[in-house]
N, C-alpha and C positions, 0 to 999 in steps of 0.2 A: 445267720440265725438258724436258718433251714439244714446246715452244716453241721452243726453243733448241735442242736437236738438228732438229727439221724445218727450221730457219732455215740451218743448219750444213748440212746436207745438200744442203736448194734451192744457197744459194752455192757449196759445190762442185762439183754436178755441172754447174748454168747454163751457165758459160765453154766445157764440153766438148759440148755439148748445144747450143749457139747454132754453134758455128764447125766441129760433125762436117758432113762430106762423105758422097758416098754410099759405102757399104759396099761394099771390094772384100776381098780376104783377107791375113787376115796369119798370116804361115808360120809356125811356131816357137813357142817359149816365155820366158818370161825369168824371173830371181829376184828377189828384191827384199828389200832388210832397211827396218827401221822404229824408228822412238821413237816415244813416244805418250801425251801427257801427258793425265788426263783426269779422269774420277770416279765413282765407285760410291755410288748411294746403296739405302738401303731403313731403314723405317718411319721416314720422314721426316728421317735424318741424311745428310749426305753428307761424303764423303771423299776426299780427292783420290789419282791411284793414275799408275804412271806404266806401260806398260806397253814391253816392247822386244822386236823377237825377229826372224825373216827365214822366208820361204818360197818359192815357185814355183807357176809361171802358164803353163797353154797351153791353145790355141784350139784347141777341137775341129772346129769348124765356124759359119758363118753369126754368128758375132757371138758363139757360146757356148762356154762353156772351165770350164775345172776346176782348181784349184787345192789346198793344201793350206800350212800354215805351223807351227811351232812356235817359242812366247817365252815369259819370264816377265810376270805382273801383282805389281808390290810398291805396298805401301801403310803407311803406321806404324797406322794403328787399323783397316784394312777385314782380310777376308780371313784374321786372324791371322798375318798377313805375308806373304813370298812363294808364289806357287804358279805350277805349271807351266799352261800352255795349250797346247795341239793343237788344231789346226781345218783340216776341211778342208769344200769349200764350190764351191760351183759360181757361175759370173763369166757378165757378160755384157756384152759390147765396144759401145758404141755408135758409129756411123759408122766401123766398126773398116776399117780402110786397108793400103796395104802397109808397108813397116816406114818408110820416108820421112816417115810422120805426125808430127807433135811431138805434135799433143793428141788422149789418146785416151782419154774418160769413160768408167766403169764401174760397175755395181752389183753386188753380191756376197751371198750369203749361203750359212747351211750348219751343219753342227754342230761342236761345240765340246768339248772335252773337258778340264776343269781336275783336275791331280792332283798331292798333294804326300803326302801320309801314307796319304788315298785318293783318291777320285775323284768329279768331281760334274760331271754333263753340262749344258749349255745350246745355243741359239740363239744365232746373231749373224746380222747384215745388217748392210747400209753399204753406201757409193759413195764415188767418187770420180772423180780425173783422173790419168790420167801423163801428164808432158810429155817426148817423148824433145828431147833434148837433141842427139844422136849417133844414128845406129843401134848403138850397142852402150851406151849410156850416158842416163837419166831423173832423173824426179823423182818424187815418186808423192805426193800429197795423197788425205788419205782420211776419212771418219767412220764410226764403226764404232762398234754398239750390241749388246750381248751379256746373253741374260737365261736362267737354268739356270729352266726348269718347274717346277721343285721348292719354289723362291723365286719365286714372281712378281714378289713386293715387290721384290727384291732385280735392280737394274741395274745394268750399267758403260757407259760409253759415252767414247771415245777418238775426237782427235784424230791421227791418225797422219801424221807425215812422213817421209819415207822416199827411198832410193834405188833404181831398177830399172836391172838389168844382160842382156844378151843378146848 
């Protein structure tokens, strides 16, 4: 599993990491929603889980920026079904440009907060790329791994594809 997410990772962020340019600034923020098909395992079963939901991104400075999102995670056997996710998480732009860029990798991580009856907190990380498309209009490729302390055993890790808007 450890394999295949590092594998999933290296690929995504390479293309954005081989072709960034040098770092000038990009102004603003943008939103972005997502689908994200993927899987939770712990003590050696795994489950497949699809997760969906939208949040918001802006650059503070030098490449670094802050972010925050809320979605659901469902699953038929993990989790006892749906649950809500909060996270919010601090980004970090690489060859980040003016808004003219198409391709602009990132890595992400930060806390997480899943709640349905109560609440149970984790970690996530992940990277990716956005491609703008437009200057008002992306793509957004992402891997994203999320693990509550609580559970160590206990992981999910998504694929996300998604739309960025600005």
């Amino acid at each position: 599993m450890r394999r295949t997410l590092a594998t999933l990772l290296f690929v995504t962020l390479l293309p954005g990491v081989v072709f960034a340019g040098t770092p000038q600034r990009q102004p603003g923020g943008w939103g972005y929603f997502f689908l994200a098909p993927g899987a939770a395992s712990g003590d050696g079963d795994a489950e497949g889980v699809l997760v969906a939901g939208g949040g918001g991104e802006g650059v503070i400075g030098g490449g670094f920026g802050i972010g925050a999102e809320l979605g659901v995670l469902t699953a038929a056997g993990c989790c006892g079904g749906a649950i809500g996710l909060l996270s919010v998480n601090g980004i970090y732009l690489f060859g980040q440009r003016d808004q003219s860029s198409r391709l602009v990798p990132f890595i992400t991580g930060g806390y997480s907060l899943g709640f349905r009856s109560g609440a149970g907190h984790a970690v996530n990380f992940g990277g990716g790329t956005h491609y703008w498309f437009s200057r008002h209009a992306g793509a957004r490729f992402e891997v994203r791994y999320l693990i509550p302390p609580q559970q160590p055993s206990f992981h999910v890790w998504s694929f996300r594809l998604g739309m960025d808007f600005r």
